[in-house]
C-alpha positions, -999 to 999 in steps of 0.1 A, spaced: -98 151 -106 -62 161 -114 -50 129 -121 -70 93 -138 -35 70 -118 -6 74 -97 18 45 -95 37 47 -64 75 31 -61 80 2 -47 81 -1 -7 69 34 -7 59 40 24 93 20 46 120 23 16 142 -8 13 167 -10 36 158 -22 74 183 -30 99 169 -62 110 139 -84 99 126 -71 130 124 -40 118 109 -49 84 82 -68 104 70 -38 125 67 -17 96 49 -41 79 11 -33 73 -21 -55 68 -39 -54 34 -62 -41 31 -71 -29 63 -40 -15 75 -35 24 74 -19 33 45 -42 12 25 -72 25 39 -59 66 34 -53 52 -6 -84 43 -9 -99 77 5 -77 97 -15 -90 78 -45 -125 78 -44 -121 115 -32 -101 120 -66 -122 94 -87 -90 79 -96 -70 48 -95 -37 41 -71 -11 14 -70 14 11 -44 42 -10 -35 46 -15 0 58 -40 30 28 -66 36 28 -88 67 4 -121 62 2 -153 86 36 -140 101 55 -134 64 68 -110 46 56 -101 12 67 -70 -11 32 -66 -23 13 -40 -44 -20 -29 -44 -46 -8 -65 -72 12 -50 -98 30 -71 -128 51 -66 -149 15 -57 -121 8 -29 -94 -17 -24 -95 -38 -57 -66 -61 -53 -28 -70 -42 
């Protein structure tokens, strides 16, 4: 493994600015089943290591600014 943890920025995978809510909304991802979530978790148990992430979550039609961590057993919470 070349690293044990990464700890990613927050909103790292929209930035923070969006030019509507709209916008924020459609780039806003399901956890944990959504995409970037799901590549974390590959890369992690590939790696044996741990991730966290900040990123844009939709839920029940909100908007969160969540973060997750991801490890070698899979998603382990937001």
């Amino acid at each position: 493994s070349d690293f044990d943890l990464v700890l990613l920025p927050e909103l790292c995978t929209t930035g923070c600015l969006f030019l509507s809510k709209q916008q924020a909304i459609e780039l806003a991802e399901d956890i944990p089943y959504g995409k970037t979530t799901q590549t974390l978790i590959k890369i992690a148990q590939a790696k044996s290591a741990y991730i966290i992430a900040g990123m844009l979550e939709t839920e029940a039609e909100q908007l969160y600014n969540s973060a997750i961590i991801v490890g070698p057993e899979g998603f382990i919470g937001k």
